[in-house]
Biopython code that builds the backbone (N, CA, C, O; Angstrom):
import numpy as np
from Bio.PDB.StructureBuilder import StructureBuilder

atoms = [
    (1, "UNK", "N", (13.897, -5.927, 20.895)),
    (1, "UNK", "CA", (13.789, -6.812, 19.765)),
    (1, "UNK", "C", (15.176, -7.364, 19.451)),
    (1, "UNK", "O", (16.269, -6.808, 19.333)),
    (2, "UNK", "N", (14.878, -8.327, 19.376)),
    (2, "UNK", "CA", (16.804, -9.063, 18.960)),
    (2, "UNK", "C", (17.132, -9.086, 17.446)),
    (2, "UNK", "O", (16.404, -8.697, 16.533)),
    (3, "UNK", "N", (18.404, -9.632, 17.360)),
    (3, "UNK", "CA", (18.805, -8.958, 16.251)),
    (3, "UNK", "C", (17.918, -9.506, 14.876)),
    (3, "UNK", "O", (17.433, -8.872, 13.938)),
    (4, "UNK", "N", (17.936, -11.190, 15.240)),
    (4, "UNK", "CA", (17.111, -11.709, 14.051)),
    (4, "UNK", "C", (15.161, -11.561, 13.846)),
    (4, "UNK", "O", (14.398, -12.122, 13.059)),
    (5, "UNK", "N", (14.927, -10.595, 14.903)),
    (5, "UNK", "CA", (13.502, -9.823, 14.921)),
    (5, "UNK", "C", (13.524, -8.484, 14.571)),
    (5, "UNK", "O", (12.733, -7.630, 14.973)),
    (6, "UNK", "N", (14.453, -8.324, 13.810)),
    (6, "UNK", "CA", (14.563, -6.296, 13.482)),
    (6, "UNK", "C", (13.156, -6.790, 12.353)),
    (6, "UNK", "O", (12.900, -7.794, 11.689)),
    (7, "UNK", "N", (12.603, -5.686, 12.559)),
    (7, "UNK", "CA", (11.484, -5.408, 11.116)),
    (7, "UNK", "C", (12.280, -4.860, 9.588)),
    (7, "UNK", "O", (13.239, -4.110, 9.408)),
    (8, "UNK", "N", (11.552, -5.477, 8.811)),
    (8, "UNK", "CA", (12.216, -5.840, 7.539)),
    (8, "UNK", "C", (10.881, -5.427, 6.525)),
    (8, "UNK", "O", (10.556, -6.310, 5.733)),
    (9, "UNK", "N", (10.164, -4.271, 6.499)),
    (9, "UNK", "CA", (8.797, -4.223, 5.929)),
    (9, "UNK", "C", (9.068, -3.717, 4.407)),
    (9, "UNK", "O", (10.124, -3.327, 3.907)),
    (10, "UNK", "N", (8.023, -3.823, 3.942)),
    (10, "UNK", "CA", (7.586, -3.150, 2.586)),
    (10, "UNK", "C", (6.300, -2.702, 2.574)),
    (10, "UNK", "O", (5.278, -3.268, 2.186)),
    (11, "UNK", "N", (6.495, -1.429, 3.127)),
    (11, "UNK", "CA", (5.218, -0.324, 3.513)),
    (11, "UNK", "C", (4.628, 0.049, 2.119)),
    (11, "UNK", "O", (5.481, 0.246, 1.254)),
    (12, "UNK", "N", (3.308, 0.183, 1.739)),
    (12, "UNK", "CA", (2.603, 0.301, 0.666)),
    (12, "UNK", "C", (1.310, 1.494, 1.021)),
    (12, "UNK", "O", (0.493, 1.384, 1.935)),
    (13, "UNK", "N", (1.374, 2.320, 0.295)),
    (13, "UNK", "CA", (0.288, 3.194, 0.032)),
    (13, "UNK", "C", (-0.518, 3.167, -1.094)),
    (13, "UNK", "O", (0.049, 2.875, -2.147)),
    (14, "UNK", "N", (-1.828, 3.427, -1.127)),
    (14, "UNK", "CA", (-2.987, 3.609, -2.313)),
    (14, "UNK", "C", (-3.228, 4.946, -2.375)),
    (14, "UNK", "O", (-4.288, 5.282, -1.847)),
    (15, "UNK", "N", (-2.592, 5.790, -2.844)),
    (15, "UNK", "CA", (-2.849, 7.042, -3.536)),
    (15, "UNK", "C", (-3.928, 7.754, -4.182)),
    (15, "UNK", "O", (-3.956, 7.855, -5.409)),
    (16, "UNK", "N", (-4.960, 8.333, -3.320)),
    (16, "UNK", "CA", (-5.868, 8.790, -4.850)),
    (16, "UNK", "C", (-5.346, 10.002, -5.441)),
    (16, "UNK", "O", (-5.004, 11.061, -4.916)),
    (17, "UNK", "N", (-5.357, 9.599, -6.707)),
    (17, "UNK", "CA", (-5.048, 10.683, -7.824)),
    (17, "UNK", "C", (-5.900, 11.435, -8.609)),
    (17, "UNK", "O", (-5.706, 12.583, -9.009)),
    (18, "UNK", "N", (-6.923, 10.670, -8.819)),
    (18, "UNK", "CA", (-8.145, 11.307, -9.321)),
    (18, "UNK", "C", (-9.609, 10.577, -8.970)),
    (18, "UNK", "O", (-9.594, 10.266, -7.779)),
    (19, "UNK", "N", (-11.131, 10.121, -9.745)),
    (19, "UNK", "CA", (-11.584, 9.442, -9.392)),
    (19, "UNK", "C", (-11.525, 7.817, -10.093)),
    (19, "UNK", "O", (-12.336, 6.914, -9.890)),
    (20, "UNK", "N", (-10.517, 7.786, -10.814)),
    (20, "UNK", "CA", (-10.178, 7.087, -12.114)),
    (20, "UNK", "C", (-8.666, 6.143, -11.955)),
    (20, "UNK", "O", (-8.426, 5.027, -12.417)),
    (21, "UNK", "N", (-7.665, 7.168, -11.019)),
    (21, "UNK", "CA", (-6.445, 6.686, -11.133)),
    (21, "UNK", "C", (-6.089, 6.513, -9.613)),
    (21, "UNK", "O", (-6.538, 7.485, -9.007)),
    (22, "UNK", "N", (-5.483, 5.681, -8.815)),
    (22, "UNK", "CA", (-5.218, 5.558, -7.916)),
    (22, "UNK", "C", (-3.762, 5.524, -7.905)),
    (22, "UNK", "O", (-3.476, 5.006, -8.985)),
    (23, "UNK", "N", (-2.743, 5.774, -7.318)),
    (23, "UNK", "CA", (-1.405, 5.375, -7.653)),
    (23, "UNK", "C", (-0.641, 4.063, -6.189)),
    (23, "UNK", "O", (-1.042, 4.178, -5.031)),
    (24, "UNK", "N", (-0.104, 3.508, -6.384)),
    (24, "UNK", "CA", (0.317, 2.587, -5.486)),
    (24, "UNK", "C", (2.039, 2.666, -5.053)),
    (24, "UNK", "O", (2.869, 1.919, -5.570)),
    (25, "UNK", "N", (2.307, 3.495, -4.231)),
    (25, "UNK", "CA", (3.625, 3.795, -3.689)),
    (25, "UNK", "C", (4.201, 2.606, -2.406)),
    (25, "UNK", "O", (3.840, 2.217, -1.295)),
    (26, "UNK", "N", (5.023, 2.425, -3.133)),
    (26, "UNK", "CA", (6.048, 1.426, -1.939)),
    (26, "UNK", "C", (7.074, 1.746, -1.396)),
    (26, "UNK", "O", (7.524, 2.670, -2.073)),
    (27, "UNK", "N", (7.965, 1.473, -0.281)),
    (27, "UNK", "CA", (9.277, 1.436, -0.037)),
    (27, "UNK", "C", (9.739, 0.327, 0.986)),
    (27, "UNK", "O", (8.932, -0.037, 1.841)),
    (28, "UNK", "N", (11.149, -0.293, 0.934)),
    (28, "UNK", "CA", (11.135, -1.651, 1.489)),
    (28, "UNK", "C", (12.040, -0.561, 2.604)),
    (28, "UNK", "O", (13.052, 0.064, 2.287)),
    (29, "UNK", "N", (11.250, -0.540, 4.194)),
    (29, "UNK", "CA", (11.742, -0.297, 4.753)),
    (29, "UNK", "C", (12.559, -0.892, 6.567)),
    (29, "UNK", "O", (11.704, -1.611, 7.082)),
    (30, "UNK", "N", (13.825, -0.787, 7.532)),
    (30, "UNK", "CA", (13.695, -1.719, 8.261)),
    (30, "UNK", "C", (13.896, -0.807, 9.765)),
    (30, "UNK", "O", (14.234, 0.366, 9.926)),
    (31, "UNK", "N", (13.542, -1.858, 10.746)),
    (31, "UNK", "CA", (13.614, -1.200, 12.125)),
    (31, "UNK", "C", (12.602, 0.032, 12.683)),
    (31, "UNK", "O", (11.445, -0.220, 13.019)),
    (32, "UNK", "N", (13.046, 1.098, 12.730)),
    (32, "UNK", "CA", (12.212, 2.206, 13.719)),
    (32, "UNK", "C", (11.607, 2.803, 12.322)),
    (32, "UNK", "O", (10.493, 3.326, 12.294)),
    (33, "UNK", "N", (12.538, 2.666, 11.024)),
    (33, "UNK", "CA", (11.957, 3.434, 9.895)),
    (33, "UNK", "C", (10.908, 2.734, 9.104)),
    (33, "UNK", "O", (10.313, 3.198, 8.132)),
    (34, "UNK", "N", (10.704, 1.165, 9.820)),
    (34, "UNK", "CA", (9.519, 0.674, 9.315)),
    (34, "UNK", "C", (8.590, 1.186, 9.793)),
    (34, "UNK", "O", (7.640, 1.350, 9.027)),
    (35, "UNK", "N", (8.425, 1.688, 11.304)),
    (35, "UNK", "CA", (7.696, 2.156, 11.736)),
    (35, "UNK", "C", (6.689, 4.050, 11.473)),
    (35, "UNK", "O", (5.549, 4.502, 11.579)),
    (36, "UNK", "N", (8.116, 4.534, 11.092)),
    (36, "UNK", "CA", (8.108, 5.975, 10.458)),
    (36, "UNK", "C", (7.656, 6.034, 9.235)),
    (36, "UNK", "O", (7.368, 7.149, 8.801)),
    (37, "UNK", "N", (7.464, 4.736, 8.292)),
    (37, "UNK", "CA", (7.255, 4.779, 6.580)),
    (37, "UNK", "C", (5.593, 4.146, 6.911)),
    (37, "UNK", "O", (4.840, 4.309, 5.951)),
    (38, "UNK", "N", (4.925, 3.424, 8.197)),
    (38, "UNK", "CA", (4.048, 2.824, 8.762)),
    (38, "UNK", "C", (3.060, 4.251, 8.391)),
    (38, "UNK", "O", (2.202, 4.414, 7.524)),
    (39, "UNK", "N", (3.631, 5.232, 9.520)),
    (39, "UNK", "CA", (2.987, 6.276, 10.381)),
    (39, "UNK", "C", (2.578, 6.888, 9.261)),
    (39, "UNK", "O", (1.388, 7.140, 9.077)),
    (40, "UNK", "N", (3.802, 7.280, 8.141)),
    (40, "UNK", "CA", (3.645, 8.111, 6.984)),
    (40, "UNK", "C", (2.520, 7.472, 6.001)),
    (40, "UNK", "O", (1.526, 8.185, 5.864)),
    (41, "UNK", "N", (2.522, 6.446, 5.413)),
    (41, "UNK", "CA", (1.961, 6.489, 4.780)),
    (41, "UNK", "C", (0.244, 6.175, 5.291)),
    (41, "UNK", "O", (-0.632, 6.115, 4.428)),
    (42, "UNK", "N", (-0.132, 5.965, 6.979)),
    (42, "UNK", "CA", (-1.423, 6.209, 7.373)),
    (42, "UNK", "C", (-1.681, 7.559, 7.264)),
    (42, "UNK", "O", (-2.829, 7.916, 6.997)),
    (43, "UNK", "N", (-1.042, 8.148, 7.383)),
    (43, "UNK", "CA", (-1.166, 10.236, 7.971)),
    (43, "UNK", "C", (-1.202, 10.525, 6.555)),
    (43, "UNK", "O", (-1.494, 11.710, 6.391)),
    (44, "UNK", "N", (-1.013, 9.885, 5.428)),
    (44, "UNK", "CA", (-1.094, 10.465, 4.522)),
    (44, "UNK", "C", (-2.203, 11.427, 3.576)),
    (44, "UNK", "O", (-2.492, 10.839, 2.534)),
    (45, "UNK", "N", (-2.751, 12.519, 3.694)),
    (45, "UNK", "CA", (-4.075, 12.895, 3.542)),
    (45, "UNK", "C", (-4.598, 12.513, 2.460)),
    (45, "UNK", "O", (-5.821, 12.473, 2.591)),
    (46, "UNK", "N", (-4.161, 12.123, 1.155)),
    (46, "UNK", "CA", (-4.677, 11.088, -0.173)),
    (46, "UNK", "C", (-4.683, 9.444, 0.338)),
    (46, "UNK", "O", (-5.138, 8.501, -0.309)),
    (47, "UNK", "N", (-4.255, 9.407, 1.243)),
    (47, "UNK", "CA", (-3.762, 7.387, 1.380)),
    (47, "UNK", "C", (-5.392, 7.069, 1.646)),
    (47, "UNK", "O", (-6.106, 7.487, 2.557)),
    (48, "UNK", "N", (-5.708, 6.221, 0.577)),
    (48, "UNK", "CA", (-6.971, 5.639, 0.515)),
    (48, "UNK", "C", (-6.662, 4.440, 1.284)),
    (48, "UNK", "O", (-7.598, 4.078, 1.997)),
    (49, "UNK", "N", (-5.871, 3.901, 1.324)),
    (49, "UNK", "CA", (-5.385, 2.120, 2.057)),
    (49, "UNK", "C", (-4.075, 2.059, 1.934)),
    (49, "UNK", "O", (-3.391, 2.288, 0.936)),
    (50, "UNK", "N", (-3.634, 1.619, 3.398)),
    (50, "UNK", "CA", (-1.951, 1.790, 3.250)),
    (50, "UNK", "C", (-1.956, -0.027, 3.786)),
    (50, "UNK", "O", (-2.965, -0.606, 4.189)),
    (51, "UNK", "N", (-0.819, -0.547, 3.676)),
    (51, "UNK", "CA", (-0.492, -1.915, 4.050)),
    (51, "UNK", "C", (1.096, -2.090, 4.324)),
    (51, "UNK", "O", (2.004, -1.599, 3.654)),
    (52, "UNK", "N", (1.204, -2.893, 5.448)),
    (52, "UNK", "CA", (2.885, -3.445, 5.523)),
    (52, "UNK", "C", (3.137, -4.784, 5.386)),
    (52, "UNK", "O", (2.259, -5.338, 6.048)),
    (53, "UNK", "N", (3.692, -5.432, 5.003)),
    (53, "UNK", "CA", (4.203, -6.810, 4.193)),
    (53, "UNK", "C", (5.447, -7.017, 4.564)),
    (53, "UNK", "O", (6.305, -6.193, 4.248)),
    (54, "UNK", "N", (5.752, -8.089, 5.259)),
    (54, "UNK", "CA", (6.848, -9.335, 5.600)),
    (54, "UNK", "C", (7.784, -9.194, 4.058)),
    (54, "UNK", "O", (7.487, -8.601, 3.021)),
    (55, "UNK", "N", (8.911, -9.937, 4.387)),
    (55, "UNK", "CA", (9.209, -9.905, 3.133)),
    (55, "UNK", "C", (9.132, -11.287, 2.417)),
    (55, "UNK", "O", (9.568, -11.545, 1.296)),
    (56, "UNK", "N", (8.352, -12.312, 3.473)),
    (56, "UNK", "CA", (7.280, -13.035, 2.557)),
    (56, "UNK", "C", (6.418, -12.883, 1.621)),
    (56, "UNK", "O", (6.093, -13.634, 0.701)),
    (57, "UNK", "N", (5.949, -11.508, 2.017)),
    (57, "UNK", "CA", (4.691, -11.235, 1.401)),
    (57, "UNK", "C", (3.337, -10.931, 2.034)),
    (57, "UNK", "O", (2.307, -10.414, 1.602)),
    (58, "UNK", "N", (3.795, -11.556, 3.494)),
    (58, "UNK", "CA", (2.621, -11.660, 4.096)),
    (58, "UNK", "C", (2.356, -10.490, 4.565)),
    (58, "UNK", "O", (3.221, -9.675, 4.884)),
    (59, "UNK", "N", (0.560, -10.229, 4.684)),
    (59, "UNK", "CA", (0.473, -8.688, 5.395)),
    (59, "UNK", "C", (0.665, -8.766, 6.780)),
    (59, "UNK", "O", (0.109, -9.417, 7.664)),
    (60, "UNK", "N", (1.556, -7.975, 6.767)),
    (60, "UNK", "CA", (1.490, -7.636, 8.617)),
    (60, "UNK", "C", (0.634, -6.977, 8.893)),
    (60, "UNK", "O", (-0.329, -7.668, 9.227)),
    (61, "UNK", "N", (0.354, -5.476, 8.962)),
    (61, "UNK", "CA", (-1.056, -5.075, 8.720)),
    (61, "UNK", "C", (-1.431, -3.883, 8.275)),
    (61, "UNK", "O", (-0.555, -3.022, 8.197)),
    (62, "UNK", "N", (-2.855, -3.538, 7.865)),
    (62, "UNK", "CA", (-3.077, -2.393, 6.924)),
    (62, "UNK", "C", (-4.626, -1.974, 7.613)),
    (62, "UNK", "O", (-5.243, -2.377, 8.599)),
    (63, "UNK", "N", (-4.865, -1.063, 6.664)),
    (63, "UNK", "CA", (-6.421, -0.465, 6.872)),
    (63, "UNK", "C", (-6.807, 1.047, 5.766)),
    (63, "UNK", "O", (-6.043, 1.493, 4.910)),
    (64, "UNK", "N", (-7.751, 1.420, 6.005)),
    (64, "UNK", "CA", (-7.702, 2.842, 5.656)),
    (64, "UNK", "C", (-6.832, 3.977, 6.275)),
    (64, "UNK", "O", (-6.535, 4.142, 7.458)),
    (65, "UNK", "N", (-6.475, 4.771, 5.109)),
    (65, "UNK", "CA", (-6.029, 6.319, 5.377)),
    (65, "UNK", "C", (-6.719, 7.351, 5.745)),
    (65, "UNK", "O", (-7.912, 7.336, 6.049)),
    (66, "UNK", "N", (-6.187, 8.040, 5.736)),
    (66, "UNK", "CA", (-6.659, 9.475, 5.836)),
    (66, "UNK", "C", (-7.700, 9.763, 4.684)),
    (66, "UNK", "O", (-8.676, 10.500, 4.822)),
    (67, "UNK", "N", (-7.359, 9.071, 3.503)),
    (67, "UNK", "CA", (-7.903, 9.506, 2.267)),
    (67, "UNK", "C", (-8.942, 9.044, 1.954)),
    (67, "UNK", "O", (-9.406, 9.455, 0.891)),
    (68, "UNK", "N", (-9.682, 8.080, 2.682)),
    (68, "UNK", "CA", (-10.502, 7.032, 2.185)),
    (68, "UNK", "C", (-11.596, 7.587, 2.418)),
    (68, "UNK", "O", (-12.576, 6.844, 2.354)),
    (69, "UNK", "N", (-11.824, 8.965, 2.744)),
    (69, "UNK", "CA", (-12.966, 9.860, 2.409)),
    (69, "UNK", "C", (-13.131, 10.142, 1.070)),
    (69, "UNK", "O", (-14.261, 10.501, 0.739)),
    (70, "UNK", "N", (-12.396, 10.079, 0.334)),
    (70, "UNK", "CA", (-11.888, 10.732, -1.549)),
    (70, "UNK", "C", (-13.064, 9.646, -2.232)),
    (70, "UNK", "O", (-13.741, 9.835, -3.243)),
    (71, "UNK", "N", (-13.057, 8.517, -1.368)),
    (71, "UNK", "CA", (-13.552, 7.074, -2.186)),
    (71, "UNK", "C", (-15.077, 6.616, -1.849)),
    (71, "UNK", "O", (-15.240, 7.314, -0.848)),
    (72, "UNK", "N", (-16.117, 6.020, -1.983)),
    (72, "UNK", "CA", (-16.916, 5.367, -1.695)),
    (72, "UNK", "C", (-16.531, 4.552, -0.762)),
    (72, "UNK", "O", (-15.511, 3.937, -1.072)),
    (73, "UNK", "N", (-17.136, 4.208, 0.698)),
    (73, "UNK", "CA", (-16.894, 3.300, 1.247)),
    (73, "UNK", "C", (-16.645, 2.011, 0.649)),
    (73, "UNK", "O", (-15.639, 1.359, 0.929)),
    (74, "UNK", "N", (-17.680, 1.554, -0.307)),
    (74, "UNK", "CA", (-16.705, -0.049, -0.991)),
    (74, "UNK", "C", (-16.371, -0.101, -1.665)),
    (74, "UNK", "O", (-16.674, -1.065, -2.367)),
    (75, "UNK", "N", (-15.265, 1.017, -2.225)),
    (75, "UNK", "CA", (-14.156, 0.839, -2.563)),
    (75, "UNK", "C", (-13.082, 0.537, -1.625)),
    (75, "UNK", "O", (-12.072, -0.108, -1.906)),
    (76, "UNK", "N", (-13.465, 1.219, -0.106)),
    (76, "UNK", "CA", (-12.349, 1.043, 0.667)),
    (76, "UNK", "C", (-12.336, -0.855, 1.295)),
    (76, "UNK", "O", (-11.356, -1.581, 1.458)),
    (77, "UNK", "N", (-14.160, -1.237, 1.565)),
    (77, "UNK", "CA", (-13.878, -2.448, 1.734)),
    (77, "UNK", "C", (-13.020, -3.485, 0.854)),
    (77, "UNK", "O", (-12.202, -4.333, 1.210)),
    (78, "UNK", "N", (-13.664, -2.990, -0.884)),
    (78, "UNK", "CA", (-12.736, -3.635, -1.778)),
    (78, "UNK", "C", (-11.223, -4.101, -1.825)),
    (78, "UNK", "O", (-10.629, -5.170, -1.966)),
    (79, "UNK", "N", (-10.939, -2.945, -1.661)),
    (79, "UNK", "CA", (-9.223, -2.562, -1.542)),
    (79, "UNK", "C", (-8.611, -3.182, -0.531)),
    (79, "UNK", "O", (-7.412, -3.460, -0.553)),
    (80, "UNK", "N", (-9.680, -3.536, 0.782)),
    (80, "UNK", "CA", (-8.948, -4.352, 1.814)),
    (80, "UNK", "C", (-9.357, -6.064, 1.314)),
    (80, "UNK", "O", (-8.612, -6.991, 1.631)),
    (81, "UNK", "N", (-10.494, -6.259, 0.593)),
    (81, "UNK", "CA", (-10.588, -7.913, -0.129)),
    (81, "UNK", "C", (-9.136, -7.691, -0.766)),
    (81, "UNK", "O", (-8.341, -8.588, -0.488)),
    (82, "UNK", "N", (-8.666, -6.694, -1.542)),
    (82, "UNK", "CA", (-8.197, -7.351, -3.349)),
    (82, "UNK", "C", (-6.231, -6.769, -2.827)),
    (82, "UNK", "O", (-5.187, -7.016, -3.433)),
    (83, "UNK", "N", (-6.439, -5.988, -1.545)),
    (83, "UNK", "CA", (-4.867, -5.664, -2.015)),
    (83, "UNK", "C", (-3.955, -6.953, -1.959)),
    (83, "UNK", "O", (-2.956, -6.778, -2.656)),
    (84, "UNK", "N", (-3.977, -7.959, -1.465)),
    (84, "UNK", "CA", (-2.874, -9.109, -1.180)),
    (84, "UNK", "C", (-3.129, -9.847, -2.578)),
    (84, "UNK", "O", (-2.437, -10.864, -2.550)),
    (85, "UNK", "N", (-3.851, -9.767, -3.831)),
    (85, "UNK", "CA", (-3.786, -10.337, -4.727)),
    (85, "UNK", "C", (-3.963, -9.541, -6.034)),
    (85, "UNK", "O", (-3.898, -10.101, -7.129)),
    (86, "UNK", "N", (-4.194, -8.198, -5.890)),
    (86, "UNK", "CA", (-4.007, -7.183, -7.096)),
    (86, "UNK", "C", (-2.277, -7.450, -7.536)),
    (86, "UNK", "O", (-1.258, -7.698, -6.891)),
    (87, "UNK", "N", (-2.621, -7.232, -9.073)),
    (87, "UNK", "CA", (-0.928, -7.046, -9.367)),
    (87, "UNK", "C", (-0.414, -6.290, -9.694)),
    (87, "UNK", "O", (0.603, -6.461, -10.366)),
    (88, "UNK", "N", (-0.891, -5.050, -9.361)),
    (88, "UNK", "CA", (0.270, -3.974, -9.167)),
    (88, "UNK", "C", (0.897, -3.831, -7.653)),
    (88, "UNK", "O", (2.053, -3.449, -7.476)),
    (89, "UNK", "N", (0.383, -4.033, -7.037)),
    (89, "UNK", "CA", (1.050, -4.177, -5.791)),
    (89, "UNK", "C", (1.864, -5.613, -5.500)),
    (89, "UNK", "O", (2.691, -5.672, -4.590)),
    (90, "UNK", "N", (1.574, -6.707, -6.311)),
    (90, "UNK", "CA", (2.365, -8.188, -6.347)),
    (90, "UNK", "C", (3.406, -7.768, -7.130)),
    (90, "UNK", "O", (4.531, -8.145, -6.803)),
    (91, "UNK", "N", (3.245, -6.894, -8.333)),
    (91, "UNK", "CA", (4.623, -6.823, -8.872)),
    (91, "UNK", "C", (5.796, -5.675, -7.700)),
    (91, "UNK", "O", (6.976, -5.815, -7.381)),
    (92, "UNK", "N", (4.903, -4.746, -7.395)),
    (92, "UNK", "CA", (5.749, -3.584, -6.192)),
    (92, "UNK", "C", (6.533, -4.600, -5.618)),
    (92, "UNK", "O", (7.756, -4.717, -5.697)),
    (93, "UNK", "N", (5.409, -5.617, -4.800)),
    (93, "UNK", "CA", (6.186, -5.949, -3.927)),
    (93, "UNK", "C", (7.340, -6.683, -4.230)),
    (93, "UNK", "O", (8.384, -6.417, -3.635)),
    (94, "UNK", "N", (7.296, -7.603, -5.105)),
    (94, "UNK", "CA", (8.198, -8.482, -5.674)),
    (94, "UNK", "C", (9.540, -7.830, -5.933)),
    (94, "UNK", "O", (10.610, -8.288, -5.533)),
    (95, "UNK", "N", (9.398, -6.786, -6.595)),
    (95, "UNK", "CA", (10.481, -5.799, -6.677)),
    (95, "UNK", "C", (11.369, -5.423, -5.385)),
    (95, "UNK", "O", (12.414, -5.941, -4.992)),
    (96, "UNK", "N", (10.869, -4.709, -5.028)),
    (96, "UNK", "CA", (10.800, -4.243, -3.309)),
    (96, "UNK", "C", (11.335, -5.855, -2.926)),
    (96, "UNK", "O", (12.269, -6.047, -3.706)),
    (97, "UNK", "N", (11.204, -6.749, -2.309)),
    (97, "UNK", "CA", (11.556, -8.429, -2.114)),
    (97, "UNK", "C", (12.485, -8.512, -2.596)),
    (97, "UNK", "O", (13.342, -8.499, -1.712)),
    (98, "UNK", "N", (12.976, -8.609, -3.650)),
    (98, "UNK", "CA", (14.462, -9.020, -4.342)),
    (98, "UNK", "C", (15.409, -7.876, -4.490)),
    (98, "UNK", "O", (16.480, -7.951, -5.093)),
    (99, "UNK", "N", (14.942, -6.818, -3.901)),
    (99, "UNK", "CA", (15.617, -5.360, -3.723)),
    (99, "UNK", "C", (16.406, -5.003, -4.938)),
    (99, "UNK", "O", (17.516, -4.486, -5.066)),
    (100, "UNK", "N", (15.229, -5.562, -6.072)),
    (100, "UNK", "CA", (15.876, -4.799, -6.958)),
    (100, "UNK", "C", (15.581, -3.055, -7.235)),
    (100, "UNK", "O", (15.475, -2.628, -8.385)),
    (101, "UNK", "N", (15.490, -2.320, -6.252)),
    (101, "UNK", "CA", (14.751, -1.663, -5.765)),
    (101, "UNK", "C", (14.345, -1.426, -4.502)),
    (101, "UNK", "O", (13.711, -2.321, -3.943)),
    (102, "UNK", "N", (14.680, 0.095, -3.630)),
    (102, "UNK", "CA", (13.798, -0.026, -2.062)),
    (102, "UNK", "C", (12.735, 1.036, -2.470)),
    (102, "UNK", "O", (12.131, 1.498, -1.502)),
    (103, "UNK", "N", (12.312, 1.604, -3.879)),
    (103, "UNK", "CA", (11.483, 2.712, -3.276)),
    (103, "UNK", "C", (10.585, 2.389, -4.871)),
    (103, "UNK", "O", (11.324, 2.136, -5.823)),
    (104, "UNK", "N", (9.389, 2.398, -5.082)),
    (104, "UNK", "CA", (8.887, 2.495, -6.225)),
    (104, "UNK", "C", (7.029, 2.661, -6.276)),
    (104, "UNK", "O", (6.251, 2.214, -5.433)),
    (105, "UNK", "N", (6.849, 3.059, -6.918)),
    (105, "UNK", "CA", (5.524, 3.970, -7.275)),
    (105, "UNK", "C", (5.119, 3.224, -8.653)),
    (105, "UNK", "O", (5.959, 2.567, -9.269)),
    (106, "UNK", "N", (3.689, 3.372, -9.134)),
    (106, "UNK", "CA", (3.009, 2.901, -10.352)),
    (106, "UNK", "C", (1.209, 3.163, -10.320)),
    (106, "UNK", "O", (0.405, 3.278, -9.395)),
    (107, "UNK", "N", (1.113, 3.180, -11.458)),
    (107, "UNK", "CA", (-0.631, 3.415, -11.337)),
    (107, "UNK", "C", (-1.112, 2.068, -10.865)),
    (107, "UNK", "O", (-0.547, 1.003, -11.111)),
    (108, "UNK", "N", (-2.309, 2.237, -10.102)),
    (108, "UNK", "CA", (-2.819, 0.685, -9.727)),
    (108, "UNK", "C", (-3.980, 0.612, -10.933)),
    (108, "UNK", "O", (-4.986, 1.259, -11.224)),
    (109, "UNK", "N", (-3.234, -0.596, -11.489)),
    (109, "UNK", "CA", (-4.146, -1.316, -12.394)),
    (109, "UNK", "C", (-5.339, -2.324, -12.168)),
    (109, "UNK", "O", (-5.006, -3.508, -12.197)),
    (110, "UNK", "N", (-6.620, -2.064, -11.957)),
    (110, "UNK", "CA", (-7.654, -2.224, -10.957)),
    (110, "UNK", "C", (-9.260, -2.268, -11.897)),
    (110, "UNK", "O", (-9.352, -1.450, -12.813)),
    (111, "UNK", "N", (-10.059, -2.896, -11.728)),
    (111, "UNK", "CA", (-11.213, -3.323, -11.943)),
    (111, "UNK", "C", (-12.058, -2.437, -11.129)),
    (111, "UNK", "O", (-13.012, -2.016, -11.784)),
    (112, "UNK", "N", (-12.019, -2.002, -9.875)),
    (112, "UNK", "CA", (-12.844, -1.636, -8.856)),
    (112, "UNK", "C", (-12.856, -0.118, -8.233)),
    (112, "UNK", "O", (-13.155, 0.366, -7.141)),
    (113, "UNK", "N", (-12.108, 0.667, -10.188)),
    (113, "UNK", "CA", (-12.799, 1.808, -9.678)),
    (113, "UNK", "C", (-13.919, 2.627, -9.588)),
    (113, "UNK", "O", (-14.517, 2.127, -10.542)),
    (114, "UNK", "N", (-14.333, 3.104, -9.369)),
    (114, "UNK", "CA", (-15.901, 3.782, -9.369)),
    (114, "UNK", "C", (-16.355, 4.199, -10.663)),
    (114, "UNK", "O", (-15.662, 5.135, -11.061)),
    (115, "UNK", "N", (-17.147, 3.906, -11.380)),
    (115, "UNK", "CA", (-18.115, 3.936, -12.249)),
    (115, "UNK", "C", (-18.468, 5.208, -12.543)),
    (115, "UNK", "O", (-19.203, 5.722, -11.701)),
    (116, "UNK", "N", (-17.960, 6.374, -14.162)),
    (116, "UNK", "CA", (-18.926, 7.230, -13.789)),
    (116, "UNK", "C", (-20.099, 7.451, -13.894)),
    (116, "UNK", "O", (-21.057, 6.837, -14.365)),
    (117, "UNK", "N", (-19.893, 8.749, -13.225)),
    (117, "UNK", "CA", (-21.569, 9.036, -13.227)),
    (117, "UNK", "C", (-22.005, 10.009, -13.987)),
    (117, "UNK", "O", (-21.431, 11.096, -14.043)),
    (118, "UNK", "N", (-23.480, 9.610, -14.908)),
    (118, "UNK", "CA", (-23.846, 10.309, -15.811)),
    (118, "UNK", "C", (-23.909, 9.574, -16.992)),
    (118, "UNK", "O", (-24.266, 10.117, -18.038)),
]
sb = StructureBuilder()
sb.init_structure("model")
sb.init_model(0)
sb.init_chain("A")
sb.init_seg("    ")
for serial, (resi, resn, name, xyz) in enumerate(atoms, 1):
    if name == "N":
        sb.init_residue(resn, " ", resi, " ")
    sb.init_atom(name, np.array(xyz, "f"), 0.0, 1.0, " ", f" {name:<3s}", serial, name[0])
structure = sb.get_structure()
């Protein structure tokens, strides 16, 4: 890879925390450790949906975790419609982007969590 193709990511995880709270962990990471913050946050045994992002913004690419057993399946389809336009992850990233900040965490503020039951 040459020099002006080093990877430059902002790796993102969906955390389940409970059935209520999801948490959304970022870090803007570059090169082999984009790849290592990639690995980590798929292997993660809570990562309901992990994603990596350009520092356009654009997704490079994502899917389910490890965790996305914790969830209803459409929640997990959901999460792959809504993550490029939810804004807790638009504000992460934005942060993460202007590096005011390489590492930051927050509850995901979200419409599409599961309903209880009862």
């Amino acid at each position: 890879m040459g020099l002006f193709n080093r990877k430059d990511w902002n790796v993102l995880a969906v955390i389940y925390q409970r059935q209520d709270l999801y948490q959304v962990s970022g870090q803007r990471v570059k090169g082999k450790e984009a790849d290592k913050a990639r690995d980590g946050a798929k292997g993660h045994s809570r990562t309901i949906y992990w994603a990596a992002f350009d520092q356009k913004g654009s997704l490079v690419e994502g899917g389910p975790g490890l965790g996305a057993d914790h969830v209803p399946a459409e929640i997990v389809k959901r999460m792959d419609r809504e993550i490029r336009t939810n804004r807790t992850v638009l504000d992460i990233l934005k942060a993460l982007e202007t590096k005011e900040t390489d590492k930051l965490a927050k509850p995901l503020q979200w419409t599409g969590y599961p309903k209880k039951q009862g």
